[in-house]
N, C-alpha and C positions, 0 to 999 in steps of 0.2 A: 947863351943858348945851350938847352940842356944835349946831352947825347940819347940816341934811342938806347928803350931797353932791351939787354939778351937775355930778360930771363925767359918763361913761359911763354906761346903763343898764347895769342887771344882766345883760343880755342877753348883751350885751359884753363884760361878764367873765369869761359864764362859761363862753366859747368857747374860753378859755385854760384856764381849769379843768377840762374836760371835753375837751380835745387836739382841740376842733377847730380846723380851719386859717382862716388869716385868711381874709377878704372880701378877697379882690381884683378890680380894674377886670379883669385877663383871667380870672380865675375868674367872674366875670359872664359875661362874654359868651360861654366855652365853657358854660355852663350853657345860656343863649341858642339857644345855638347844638344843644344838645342838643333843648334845647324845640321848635325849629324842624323839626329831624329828623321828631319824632318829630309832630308838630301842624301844622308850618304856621305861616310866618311872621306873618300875622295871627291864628292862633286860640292864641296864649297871653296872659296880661296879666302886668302887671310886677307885681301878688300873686303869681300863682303863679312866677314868676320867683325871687322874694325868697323863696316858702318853697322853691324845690330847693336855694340857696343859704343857707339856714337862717337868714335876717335880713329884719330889717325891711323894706318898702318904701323909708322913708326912706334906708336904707343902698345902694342902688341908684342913687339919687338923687346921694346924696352921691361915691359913685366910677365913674357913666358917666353920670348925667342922668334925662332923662324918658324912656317910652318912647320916643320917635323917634330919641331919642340911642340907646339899646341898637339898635334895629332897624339903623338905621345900620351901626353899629358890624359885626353881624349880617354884614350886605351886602358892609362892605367882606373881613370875612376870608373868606365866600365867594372874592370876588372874588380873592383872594391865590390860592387854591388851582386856580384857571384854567391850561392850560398855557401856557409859555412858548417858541413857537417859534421855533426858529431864525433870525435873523432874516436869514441867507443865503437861504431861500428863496425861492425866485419867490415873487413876491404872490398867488398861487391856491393856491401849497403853503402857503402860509404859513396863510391863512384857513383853509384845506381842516380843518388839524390843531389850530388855535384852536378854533374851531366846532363839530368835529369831535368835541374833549373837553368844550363846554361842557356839553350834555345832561348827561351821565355827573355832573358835580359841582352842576347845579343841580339837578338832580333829588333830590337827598340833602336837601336843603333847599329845601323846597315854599314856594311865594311869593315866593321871591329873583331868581327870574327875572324877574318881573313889574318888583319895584323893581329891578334891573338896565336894565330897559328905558325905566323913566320919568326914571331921575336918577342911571346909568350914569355917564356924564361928572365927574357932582360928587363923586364916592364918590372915595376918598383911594386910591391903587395905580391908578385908571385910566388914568392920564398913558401907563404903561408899554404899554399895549395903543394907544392913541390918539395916541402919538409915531409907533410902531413900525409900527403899521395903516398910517398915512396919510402915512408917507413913502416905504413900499412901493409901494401905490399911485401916488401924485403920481410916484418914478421910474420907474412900470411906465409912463404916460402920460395917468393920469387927469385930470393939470393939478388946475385948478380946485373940480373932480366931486371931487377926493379924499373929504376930511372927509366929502362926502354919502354917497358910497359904502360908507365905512367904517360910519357909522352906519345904512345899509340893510341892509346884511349882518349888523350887530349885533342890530339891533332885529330881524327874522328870526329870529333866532337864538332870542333871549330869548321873543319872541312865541310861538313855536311849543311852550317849554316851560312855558310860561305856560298855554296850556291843557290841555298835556296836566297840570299838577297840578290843574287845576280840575276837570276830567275826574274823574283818579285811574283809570285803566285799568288795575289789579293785573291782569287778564286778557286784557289785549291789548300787553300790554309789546313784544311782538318788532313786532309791527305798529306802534308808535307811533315806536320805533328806527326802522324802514325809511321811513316818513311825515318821519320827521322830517332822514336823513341826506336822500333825494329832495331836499328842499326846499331845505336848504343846495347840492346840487350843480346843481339847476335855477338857485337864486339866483345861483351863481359862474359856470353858462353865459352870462348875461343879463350878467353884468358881463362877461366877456369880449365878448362881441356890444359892446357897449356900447362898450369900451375899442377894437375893431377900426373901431367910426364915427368915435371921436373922432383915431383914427390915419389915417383914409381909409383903411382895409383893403379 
C-alpha cells in the first residue's frame, strides 16, 4: 500500500489540467492592482486577492508576502507609472509637469496617494524622482532647503489627491482638477518667492 503524497495540493494540479496560467509574483500584483482600481487601496483583503488570482491565500504568501508586501508592491508600480521629466528643464518646469501628471495616475488608483505621501521616499523607483528633484533645485539655488522643498511640493501633491479619493467627488471631477492644479501652482509661486530670499532678489 502506497503512502499519500506531500507534494502539491490538488489545487495545483489542476491549474495545469484545466489551462490555467501559473501564479505569478507579477500576476499578483496586476491583479492587485486591478483590486485597487477598482476598490481602493485599503478596501480589499488578500482573500479576495487570492480568489481573482484563483489560489490560495497561502499562494500569495508564498510569491509576494503578507499584505504589506502586496500593497507595497502596489505603490511601487504606481509609482513607475509617474511622468518622467525632462531633466533639462528649469526646476519649475520640471515640477510643473511631474505634478502636473501625478493626479491623472494616482487617481486610477484610490489610496496610493496617501501611501505615496507617508513612505514615498522608501518605495523602490523613488530614488529617480528624489535624485533628479533635488539637484534641480540645489542648482536652481535652494542650497540646503533642497530635500525640504522637494518633499513639500511632493507631499502637496499626494495630500491633495488623498482627499480628493476620500472625498470620491464622481460630480465635481472638473472642480477638484482646477483645486487641485491652483494648489500645485500657488505651491511653485511660494517656492519661487522662497528661492528669490534665499538669492537676496
Amino acid at each position: 500500500m502506497s503512502l499519500p503524497s506531500s507534494g502539491p495540493p490538488a489545487r495545483s494540479r489542476s491549474r495545469v489540467a484545466s489551462g490555467l496560467p501559473a501564479v505569478t509574483p507579477d500576476g499578483i500584483v496586476e491583479a492587485a492592482m486591478r483590486l485597487t482600481a477598482e476598490r481602493g487601496l485599503e478596501n480589499w483583503t488578500l482573500r479576495q486577492l487570492a480568489a481573482a488570482v484563483d489560489a490560495y491565500p497561502a499562494v500569495i504568501y508564498h510569491h509576494v508576502g503578507d499584505r504589506e508586501a502586496v500593497v507595497r508592491a502596489v505603490a511601487e508600480r504606481v509609482l513607475a507609472q509617474l511622468p518622467s521629466p525632462d531633466p533639462r528643464l528649469g526646476w519649475r518646469e520640471w515640477f510643473a509637469e511631474l505634478l502636473g501628471g501625478m493626479r491623472t495616475v494616482l487617481r486610477r488608483y484610490p489610496g496610493s496617494a496617501r501611501r505615496l505621501a507617508l513612505f514615498g521616499p522608501g518605495l523602490k523607483g523613488s530614488d529617480r524622482f528624489i535624485t533628479a528633484g533635488t539637484a534641480l533645485l540645489t542648482e536652481a539655488g535652494f542650497g540646503e532647503e533642497a530635500l525640504m522643498a522637494y518633499n513639500s511640493l511632493l507631499c502637496t501633491a499626494s495630500q491633495f489627491v488623498s482627499m480628493e479619493d476620500d472625498r470620491n467627488p464622481v460630480d465635481a471631477e472638473e472642480y477638484y482638477a482646477k483645486l487641485y492644479q491652483y494648489a500645485i501652482n500657488r505651491t511653485l509661486d511660494g517656492m519661487a518667492h522662497r528661492l528669490g530670499e534665499i538669492l537676496g532678489e
